[in-house]
Structures are given as C-alpha cells and as structure tokens.
DOZAVEX-61343 format. One record per residue (C-alpha): residue number from 1; y, z, x. Coordinates in steps of 0.05 Angstrom, whole numbers, plus 5000, padded with zeros to 4 digits. Layout:
! DOZAVEX-61343
+-----+-------+------+------+
| pos | north |   up | east |
+-----+-------+------+------+
| NUM |     Y |    Z |    X |
...
+-----+-------+------+------+
//
This chain:
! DOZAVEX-61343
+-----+-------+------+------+
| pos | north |   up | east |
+-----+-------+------+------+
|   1 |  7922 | 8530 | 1078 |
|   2 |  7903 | 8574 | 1014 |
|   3 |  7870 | 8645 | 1041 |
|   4 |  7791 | 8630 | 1015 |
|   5 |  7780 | 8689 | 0948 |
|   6 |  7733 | 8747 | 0985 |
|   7 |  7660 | 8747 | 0950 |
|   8 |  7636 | 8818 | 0948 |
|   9 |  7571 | 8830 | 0971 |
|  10 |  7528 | 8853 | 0911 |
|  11 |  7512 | 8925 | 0894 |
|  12 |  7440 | 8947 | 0911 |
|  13 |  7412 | 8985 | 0849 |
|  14 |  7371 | 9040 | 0860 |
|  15 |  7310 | 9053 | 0821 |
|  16 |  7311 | 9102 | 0760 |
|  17 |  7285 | 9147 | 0812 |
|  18 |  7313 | 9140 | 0881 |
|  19 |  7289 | 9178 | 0942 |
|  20 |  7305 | 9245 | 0942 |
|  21 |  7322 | 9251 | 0870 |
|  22 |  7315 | 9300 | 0809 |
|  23 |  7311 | 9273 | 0743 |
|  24 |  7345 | 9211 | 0768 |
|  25 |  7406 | 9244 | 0806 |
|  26 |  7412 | 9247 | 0877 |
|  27 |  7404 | 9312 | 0913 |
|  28 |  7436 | 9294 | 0974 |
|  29 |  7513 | 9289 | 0962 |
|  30 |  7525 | 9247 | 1027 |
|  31 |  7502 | 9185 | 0991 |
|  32 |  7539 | 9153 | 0927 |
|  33 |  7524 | 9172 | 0861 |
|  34 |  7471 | 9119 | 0834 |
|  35 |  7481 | 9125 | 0759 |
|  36 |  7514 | 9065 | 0730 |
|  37 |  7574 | 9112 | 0728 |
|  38 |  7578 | 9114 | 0796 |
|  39 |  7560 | 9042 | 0813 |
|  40 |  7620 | 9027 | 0774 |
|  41 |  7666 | 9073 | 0819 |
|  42 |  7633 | 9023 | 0887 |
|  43 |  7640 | 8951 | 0860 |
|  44 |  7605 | 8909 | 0924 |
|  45 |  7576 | 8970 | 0958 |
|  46 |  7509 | 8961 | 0984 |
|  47 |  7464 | 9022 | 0986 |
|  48 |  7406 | 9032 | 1032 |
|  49 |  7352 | 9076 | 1051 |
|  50 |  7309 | 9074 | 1115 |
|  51 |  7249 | 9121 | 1148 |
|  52 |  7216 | 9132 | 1206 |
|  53 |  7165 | 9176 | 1229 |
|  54 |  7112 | 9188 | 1292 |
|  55 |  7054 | 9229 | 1306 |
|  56 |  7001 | 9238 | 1356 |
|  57 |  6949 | 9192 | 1375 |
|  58 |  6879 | 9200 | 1357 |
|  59 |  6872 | 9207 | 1433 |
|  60 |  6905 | 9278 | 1427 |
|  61 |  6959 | 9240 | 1483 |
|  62 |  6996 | 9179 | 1466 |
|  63 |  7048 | 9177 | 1401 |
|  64 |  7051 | 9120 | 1352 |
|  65 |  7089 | 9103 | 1291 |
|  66 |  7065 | 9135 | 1224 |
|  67 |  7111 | 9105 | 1178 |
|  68 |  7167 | 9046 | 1179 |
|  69 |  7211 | 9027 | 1126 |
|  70 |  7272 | 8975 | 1133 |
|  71 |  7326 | 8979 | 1080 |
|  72 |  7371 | 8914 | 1072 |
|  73 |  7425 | 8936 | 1138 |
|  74 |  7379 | 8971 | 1163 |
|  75 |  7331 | 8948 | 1203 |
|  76 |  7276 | 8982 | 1237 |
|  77 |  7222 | 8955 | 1289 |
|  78 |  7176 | 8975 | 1347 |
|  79 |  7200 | 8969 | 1416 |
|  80 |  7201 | 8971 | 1490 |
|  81 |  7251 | 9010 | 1531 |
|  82 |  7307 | 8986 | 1538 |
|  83 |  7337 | 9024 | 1594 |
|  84 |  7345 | 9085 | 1629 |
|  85 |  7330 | 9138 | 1584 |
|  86 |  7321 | 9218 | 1598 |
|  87 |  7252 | 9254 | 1587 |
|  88 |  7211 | 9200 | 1578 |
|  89 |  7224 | 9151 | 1637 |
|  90 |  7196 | 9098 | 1605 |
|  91 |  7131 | 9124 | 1583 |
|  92 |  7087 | 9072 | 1550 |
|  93 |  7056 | 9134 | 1513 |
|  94 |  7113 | 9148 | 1465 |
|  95 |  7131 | 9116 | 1398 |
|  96 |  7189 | 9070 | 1403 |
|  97 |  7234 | 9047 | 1357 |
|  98 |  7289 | 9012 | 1353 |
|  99 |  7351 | 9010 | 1302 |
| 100 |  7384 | 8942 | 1276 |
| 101 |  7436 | 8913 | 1237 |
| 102 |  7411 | 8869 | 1177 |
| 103 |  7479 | 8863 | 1156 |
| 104 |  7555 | 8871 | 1167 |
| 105 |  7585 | 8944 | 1169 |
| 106 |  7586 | 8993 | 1135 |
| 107 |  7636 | 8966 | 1099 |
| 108 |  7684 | 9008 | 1055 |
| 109 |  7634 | 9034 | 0995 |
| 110 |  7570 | 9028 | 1033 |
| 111 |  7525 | 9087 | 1030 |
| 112 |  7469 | 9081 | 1077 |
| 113 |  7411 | 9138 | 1089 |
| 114 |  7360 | 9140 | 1146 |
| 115 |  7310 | 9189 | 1153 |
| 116 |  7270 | 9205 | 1224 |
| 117 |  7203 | 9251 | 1225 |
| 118 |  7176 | 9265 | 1287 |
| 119 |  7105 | 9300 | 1276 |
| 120 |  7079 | 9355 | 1318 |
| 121 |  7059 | 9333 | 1384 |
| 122 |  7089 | 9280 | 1383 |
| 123 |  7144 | 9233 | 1421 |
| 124 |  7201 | 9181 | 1395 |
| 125 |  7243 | 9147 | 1433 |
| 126 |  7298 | 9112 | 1385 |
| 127 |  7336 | 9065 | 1415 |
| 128 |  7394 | 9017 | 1372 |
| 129 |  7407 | 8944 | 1378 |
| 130 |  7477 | 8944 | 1394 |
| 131 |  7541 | 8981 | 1369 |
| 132 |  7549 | 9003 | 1302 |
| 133 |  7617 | 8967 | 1270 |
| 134 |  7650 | 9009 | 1212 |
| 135 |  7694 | 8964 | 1179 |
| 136 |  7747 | 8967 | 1110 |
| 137 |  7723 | 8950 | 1035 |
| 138 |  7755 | 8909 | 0993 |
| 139 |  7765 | 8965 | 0953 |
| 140 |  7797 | 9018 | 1006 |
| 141 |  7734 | 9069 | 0987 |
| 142 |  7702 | 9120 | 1043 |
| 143 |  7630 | 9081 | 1065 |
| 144 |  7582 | 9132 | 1086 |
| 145 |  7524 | 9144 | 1127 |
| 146 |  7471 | 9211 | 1130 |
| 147 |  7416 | 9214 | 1178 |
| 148 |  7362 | 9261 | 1173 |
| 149 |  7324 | 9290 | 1225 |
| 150 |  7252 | 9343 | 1229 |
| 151 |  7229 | 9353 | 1298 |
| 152 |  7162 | 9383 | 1295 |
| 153 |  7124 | 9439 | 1335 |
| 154 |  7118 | 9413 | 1406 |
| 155 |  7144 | 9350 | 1386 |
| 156 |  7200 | 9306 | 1425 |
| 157 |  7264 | 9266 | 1402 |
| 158 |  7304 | 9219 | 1448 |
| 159 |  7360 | 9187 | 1409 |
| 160 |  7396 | 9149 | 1460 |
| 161 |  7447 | 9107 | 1409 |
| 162 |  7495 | 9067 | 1416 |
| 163 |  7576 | 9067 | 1402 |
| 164 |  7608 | 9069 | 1335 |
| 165 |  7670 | 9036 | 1328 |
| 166 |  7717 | 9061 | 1285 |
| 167 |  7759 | 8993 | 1258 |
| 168 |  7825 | 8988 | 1242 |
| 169 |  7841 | 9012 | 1160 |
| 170 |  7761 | 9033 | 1158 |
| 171 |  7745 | 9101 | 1129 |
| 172 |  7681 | 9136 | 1139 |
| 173 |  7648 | 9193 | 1133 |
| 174 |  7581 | 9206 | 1195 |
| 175 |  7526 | 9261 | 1177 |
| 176 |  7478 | 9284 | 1221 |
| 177 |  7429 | 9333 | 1206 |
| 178 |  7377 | 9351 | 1252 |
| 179 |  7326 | 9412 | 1249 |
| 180 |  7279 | 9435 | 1307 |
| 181 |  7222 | 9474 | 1309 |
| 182 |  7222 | 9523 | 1361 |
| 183 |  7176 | 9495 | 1403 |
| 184 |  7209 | 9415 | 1394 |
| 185 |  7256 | 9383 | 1451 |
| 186 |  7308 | 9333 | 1437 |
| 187 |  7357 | 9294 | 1474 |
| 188 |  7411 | 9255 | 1433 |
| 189 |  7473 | 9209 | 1455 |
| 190 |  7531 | 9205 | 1412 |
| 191 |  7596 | 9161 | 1424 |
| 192 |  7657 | 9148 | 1381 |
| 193 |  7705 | 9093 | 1397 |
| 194 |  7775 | 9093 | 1365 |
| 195 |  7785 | 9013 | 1350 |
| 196 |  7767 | 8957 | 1366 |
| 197 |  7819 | 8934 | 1434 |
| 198 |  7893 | 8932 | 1422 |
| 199 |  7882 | 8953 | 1348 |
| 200 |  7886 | 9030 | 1319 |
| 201 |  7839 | 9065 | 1296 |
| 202 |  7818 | 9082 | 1212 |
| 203 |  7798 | 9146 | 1180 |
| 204 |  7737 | 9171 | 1213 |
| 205 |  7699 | 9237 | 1198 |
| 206 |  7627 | 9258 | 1236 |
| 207 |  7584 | 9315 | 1234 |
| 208 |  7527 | 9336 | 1280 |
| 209 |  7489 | 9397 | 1254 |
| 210 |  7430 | 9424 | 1283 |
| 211 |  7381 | 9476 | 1274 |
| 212 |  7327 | 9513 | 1307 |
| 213 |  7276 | 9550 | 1262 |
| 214 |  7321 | 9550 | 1211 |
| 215 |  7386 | 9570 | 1249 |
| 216 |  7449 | 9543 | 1271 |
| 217 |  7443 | 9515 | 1343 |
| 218 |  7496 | 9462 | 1338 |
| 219 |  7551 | 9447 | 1294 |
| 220 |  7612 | 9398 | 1305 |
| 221 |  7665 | 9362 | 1266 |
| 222 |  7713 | 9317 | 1280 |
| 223 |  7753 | 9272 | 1245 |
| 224 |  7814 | 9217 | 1275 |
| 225 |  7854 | 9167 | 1251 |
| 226 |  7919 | 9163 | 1204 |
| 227 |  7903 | 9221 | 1156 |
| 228 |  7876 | 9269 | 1208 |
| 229 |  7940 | 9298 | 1228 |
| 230 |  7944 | 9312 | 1307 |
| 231 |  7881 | 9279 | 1327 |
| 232 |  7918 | 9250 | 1383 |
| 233 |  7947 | 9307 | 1402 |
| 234 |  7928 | 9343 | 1478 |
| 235 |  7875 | 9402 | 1436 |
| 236 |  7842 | 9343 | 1403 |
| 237 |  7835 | 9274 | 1431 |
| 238 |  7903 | 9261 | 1468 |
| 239 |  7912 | 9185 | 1494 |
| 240 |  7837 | 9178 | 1499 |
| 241 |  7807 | 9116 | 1457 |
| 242 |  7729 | 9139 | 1460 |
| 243 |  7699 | 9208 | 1450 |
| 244 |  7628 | 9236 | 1458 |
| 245 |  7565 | 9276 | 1475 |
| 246 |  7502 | 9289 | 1497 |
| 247 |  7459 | 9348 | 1462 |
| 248 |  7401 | 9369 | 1494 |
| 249 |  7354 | 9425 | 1471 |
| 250 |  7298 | 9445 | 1506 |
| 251 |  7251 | 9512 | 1497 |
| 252 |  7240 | 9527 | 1568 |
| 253 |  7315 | 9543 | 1572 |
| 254 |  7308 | 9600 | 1523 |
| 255 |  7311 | 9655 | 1588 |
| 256 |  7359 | 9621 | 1634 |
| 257 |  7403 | 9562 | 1606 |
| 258 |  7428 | 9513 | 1643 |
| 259 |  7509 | 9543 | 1671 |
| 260 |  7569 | 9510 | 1643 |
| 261 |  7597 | 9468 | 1689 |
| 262 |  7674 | 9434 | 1687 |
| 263 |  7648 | 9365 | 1721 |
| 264 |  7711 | 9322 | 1713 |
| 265 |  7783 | 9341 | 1682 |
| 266 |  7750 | 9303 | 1620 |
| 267 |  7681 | 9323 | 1615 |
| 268 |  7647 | 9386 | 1612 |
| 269 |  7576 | 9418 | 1609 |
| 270 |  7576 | 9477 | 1567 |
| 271 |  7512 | 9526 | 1550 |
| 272 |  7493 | 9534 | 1467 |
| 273 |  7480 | 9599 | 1440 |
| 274 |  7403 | 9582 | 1450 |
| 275 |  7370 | 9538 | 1500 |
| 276 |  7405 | 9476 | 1490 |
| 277 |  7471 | 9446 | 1521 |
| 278 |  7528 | 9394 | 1506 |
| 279 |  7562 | 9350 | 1554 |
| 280 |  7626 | 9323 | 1516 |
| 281 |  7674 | 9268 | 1553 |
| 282 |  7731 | 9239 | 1523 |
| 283 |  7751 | 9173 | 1567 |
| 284 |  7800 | 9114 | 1563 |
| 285 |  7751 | 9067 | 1544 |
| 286 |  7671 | 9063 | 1523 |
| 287 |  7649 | 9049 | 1592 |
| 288 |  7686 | 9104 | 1632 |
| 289 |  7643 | 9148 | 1568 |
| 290 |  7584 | 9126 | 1579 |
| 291 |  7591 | 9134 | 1649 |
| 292 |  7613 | 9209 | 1643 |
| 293 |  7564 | 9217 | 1608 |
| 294 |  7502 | 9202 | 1651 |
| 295 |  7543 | 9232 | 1703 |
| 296 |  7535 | 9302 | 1658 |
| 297 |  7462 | 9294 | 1661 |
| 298 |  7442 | 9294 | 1735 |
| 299 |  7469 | 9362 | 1733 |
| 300 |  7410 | 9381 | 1689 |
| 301 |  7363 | 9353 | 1739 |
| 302 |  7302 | 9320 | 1727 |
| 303 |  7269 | 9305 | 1677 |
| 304 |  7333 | 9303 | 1643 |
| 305 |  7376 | 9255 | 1693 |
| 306 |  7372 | 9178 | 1693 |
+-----+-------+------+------+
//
C-alpha cells in the first residue's frame, strides 16, 4: 500500500506586532523569528503564545484568575485539584489552572511561549493535563518552548507538571525562567523521560533558571540524546531512562535551610545558596521518578510533604 504524502500543519502568522516585540522583531530569542524571513526557514511550524495570571481576592484571602489566554496547543482552563499537591493541600482558596494540549507536539519547528504572573498575595496552583509529547518535524528543525514566570511579593507558585517525553529523532530546546520576589514561595516538579518504551531517545536541551530579587538562585542545564556526547555516561545520566526535580523556595528558610540529605543511591536533597532546595532522582522508568520524588519531599516535612 502507497505511504499516504504528510500534510504539514499550517504556519501560524504572527501579527505585525507580536507579544513582546520592538518594531516588529521579537525580543525574546527562545521563540522563532516571525518575519516572513523566518517563517520561510519553519515551513508547517505552528507558533503560539499563552498567559496566565492570579491575584488576590477582593476578600483580602482567597486568589482568583486575573487573566487567561489559550493559544492554538495551548490550552488553558480553570480547575479543581487534581491530586496530592504540596503547600496548598487542596485549598479551595487558590487559583487553579490547568495546562492542555490543543494539538499534537511540539513538533519539529514549533515555537510555543507561555507566560505565568502570579500577583502579590496571591496563590496558583498549575496543574497539566497529561504528559507533554515532543515529537520530529518533517523538516528535522529544533521545536522550542520558553516559559516565563514573576512570582510576586508574598505571593505562591505550585507547578506540579507533568513528564516530557523526549521521542525518538525529536530535537528540542526547554526554557524556563522564573523570578521571585523575596518574600514569594514556589514549589515546581520537573520530569524528563528519555523515549517513548523500547525506542531511544532525540536531541533534548532544558533550562531551569531562577531568580530571587534579581539574583541567581537556581540554574541547570542539561541536554541528552545522540548529539550530546556522554549523556549516558555514569557523571551524567548512566542507564537511567527518566530524570528530574523538585525546586522548592521558601523565605522562612533564609536562617536555617533545610540539610542535604543522600535519600536513595539515586536521589538526593541538596540545600541552594539561599533558602530553597532541589531534590533530583534519576530512575529506570517515570514511575520509580515520580515516586523518588515525593519520597524527597516528606523529608521537608509539612506543609511541603504529600
């Protein structure tokens, strides 16, 4: 039987001024050039830009959504918990949000952008719909994807996402960028899976900055697959197929940190230079993660542990 011809998807234009733009050009170099010159260079690519935001009640207590704005993939909408989570406990109080897939991917090209303000006082729990898939072009380009993050003064962010799953031949570049106030808490999940089962993994780079008053708190990269030579190697990754962490930050640690503790021969709590800390776990599979993970947090005690 004759292989079906593949129909790209077509390219979202942006508008002569896109978000975050001077004069027409993007500022932010994690997303694709827009100009028809650079549309050119991303045949099918789909572009997308989403927003969130919360702030305080008019109670002076509860949180609620301020702004919400789906892009095409991605897909934004109120919601209730949908699990354990830390800090919040399931607090009907808190603005809740959760993250969706409209469409396939990223695929190969793709540049997606999703920004997340949380206004002073304020609470947001976001939550995702399931795991995010990164999957090969037609076209063998990198497919990108930059979140932005302000966590105002006395303000709290849980981010409890889900699993990204680095396909076999994908190539991708992750940006996180998230910046605290001094007084702002945060919790956030992160976990990296290297295929889908039985298949290798593709070219996968992620970055998690973050910053507190304007200076470095956290910053990691790391990057596996066929052009990241010794990923798999016993300083890096090894034989594990999934890889993650848990960042907490949290001002009342500012004196006395939480101590590093060696849980498990593959998972670690480890103190920041400030008064946050990182539990990383690298595991066989997502669900020995995941569990590591949580297992990481009863050390911090409550209201941390789930």
């Amino acid at each position: 039987m004759p292989t079906p011809p593949i129909c790209p998807r077509p390219a979202r234009r942006w508008p002569i001024s896109p978000p975050n733009t001077t004069g027409g050009r993007m500022r932010d170099s994690l997303l694709p050039d827009p100009s028809p010159r650079g549309l050119a260079r991303a045949i099918g690519a789909m572009f997308a830009h989403a927003s969130v935001s919360s702030e305080l009640a008019a109670n002076g207590h509860s949180s609620q959504i301020g702004n919400l704005r789906s892009d095409g993939p991605l897909v934004l909408r109120k919601s209730n918990p949908k699990g354990p989570e830390p800090l919040t406990h399931r607090d009907p109080g808190v603005a809740r949000v959760m993250l969706a897939a409209g469409t396939a991917g990223p695929l190969g090209g793709d540049g997606y952008r999703f920004d997340v303000h949380v206004g002073a006082g304020s609470t947001m729990v976001l939550t995702e719909a399931s795991a995010l898939l990164l999957l090969p072009g037609i076209s063998g380009a990198r497919s990108r994807f930059a979140i932005n993050i302000t966590v105002e003064a006395g303000a709290t962010l849980v981010w409890w996402a889900e699993p990204i799953i680095a396909a076999q031949h994908c190539n991708h570049h992750h940006e996180v960028r998230i910046s605290l106030a001094p007084s702002a808490r945060m919790i956030l999940r992160e976990e990296m899976i290297l295929g889908r089962h039985g298949e290798t993994p593709g070219d996968f780079t992620s970055r998690l900055r973050i910053t507190r008053d304007g200076a470095p708190l956290y910053d990691q990269q790391l990057e596996f697959g066929p052009k990241a030579a010794g990923f798999d190697g016993a300083a890096v990754l090894g034989a594990a197929r999934a890889t993650g962490s848990v960042i907490a930050v949290d001002p009342a640690w500012q004196d006395a940190p939480p101590q590093a503790q060696p849980y498990h021969p593959q998972a670690v709590l480890t103190p920041l230079a400030g008064p946050g800390v990182a539990i990383a776990a690298v595991a066989p599979d997502s669900l020995e993660l995941r569990n590591l993970l949580t297992q990481g947090l009863q050390y911090l005690g409550p209201p941390w542990a789930i």
